[in-house]
C-alpha positions in Angstrom: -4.8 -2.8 1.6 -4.5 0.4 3.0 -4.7 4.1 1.2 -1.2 4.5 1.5 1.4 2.1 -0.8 2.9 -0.7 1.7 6.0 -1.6 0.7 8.5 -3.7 2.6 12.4 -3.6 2.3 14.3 -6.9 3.3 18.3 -5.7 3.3 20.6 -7.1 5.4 23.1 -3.7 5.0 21.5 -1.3 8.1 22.4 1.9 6.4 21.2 1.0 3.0 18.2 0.0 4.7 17.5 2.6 6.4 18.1 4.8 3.4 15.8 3.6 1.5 13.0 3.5 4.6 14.0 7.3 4.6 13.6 8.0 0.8 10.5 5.8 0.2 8.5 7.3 3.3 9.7 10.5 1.9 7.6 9.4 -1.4 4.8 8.9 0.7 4.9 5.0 1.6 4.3 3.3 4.2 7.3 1.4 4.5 8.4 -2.0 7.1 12.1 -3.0 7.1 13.4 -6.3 7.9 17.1 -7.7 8.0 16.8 -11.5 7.7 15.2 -13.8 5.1 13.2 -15.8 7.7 11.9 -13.0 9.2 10.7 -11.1 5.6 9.2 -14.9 5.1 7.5 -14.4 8.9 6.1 -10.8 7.8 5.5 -11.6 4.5 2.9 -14.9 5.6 1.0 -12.2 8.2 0.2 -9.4 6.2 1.4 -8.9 2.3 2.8 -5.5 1.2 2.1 -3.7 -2.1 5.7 -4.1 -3.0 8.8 -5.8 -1.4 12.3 -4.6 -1.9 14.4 -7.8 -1.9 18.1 -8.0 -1.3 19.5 -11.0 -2.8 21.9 -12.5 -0.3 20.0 -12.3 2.9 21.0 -14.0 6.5 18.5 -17.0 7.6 17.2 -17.6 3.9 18.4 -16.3 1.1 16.6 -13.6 -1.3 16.6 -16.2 -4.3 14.8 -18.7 -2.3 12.7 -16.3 -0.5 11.3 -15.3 -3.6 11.1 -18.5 -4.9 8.9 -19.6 -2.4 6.8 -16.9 -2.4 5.6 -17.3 -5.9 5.2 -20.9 -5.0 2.0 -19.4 -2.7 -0.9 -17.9 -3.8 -1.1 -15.2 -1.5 2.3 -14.1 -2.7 2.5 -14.9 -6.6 1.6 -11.7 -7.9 3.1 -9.6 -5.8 6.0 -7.2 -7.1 8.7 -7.7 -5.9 12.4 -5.7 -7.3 15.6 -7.4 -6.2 18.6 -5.6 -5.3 22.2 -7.8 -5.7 25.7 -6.7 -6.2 25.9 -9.5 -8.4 25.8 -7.7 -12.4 26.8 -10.6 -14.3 24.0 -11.3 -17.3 23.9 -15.0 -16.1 22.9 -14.0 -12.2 20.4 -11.1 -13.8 18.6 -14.2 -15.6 18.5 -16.2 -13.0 17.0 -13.6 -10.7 14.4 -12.5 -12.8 13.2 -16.7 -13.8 13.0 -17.3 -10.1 10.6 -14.4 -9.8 11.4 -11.1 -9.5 9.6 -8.8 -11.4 12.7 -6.4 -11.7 16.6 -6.0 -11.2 18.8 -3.5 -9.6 22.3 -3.8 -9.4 24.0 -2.0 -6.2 25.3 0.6 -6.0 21.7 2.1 -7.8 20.6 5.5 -8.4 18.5 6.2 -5.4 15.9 8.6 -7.9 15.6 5.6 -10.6 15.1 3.2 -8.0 12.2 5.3 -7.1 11.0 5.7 -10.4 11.0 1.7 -10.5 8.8 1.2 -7.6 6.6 4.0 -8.5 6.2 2.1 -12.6 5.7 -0.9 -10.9 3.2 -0.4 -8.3 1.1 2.1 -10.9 1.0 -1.1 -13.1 0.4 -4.3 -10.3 -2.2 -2.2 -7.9 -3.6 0.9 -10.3 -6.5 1.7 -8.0 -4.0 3.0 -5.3 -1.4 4.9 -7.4 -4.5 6.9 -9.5 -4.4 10.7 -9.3 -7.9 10.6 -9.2 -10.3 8.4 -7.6 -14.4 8.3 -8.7 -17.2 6.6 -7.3 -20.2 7.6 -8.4 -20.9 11.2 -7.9 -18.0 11.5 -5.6 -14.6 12.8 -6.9 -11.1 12.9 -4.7 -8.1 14.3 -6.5 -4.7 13.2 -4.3 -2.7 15.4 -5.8 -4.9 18.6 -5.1 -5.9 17.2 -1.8 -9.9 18.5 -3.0 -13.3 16.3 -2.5 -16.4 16.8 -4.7 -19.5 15.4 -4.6 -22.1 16.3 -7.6 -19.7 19.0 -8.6 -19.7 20.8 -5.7 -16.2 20.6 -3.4 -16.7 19.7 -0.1 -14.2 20.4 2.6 -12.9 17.7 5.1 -10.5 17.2 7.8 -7.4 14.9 7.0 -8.8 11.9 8.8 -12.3 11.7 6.9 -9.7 12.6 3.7 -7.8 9.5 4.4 -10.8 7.7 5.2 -12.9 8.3 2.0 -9.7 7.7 0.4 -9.7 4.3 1.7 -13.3 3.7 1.0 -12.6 5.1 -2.5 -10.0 2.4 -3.4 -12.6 -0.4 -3.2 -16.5 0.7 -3.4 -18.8 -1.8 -2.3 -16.4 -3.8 -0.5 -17.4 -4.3 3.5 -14.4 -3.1 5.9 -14.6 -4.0 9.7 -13.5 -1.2 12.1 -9.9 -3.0 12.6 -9.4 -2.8 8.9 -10.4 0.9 9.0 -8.3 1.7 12.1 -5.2 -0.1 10.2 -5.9 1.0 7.0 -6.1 4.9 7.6 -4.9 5.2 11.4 -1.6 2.5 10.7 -1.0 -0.7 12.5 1.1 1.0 15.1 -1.2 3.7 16.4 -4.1 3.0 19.8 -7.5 4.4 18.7 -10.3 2.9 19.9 -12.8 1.6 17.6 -15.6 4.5 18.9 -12.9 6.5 16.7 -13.8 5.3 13.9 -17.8 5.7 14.3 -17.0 9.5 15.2 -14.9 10.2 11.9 -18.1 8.1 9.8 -20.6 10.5 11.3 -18.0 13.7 10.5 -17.4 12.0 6.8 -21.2 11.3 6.3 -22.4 14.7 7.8 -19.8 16.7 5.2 -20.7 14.3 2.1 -24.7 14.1 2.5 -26.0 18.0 1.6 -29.8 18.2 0.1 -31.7 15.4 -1.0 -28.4 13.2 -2.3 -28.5 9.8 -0.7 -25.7 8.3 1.5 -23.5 6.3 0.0 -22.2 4.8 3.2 -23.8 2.1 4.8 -23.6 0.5 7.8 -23.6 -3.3 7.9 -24.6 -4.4 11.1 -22.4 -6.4 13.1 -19.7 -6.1 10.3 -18.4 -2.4 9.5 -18.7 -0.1 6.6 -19.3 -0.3 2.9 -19.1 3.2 0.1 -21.7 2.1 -2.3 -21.5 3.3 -6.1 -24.8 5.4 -7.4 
């Protein structure tokens, strides 16, 4: 998964839609919008989100059923998923939340407390990329005051190697290829070439490594990058 929350909104009503694409990107997401139940299902099978956003009467398949089958697959049985339905009857609520969903809302919602929602929910399914603060070792990275240290000392990088320690940050030890990195921190819809991403490793490595300290990057040949605890 990327640095940046993923979180995909499958609502049939355009405006609403595109409301909450505004409102959640303003929150900092990364945020994909589809209109039909077999498309969300298409989406969905290719690459999971953090979150979904699922309307409950959907064109092509039905938000019931989608969600029904995605907690039928293991790729998709944990993940959060909030359904939105005009329905507000206690029986339809019930039968919403045993088919799946982790939570309710009835429309019209509060845009702010929907917010809140996905923001509770996603600090409680995927921790590691909602923290304030992420620590590997001796290196620190504070989101919120957008500073890096390493042994105490701050170090100063350019948003790219941010977003890309970031990244690392979320999952130390873990082996990303350059097409992970280039989605993860560039986005799925953005040309750079993979040279880009050795160019912004040597900036990252050449701002993190001062003294004798040893780099915590390493380079798995033929494979990509790893940031290795101490």
């Amino acid at each position: 998964m990327g640095a940046t929350p993923r979180i995909m909104v499958a609502e049939d009503e355009e405006a609403l839609s595109v409301l909450l694409r505004y409102n959640l990107e303003l929150e900092g997401y990364t945020v994909e919008t589809v209109l039909r139940g077999d498309e969300a299902e298409i989406a969905l099978r290719e690459t999971p989100p953090d979150l979904l956003i699922l309307d409950w009467m959907l064109p092509g398949l039905s938000g019931i059923e989608l969600c029904r089958r995605l907690r039928a697959r293991t790729q998709t049985q944990r993940l959060p998923i909030i359904m939105l339905t005009a329905r507000g009857e206690e029986s339809e609520r019930i039968r919403g939340l045993s088919t799946g969903a982790d939570d309710y809302v009835v429309k019209p919602f509060s845009t702010p407390e929907l917010m809140a929602r996905v923001k509770a929910m996603l600090r409680r399914a995927r921790p590691e990329i909602m923290a304030s603060l992420l620590k590997v070792g001796d290196i620190e990275l504070d989101r919120e005051t957008h500073r890096v240290y390493r042994n105490g000392r701050e170090i100063k990088l350019g948003p790219t190697e941010f977003r890309l320690l970031e990244f690392f940050l979320q999952a130390p030890g873990r082996v990303f290829s350059r097409g992970q990195l280039l989605d993860g921190v560039w986005g799925e819809n953005i040309y750079v070439d993979d040279r880009t991403v050795d160019v912004h490793i040597g900036r990252l490595r050449k701002s993190i490594n001062f003294g004798r300290l040893r780099d915590p990057i390493r380079t798995v040949r033929g494979a990509g990058y790893a940031l290795e605890g101490s």
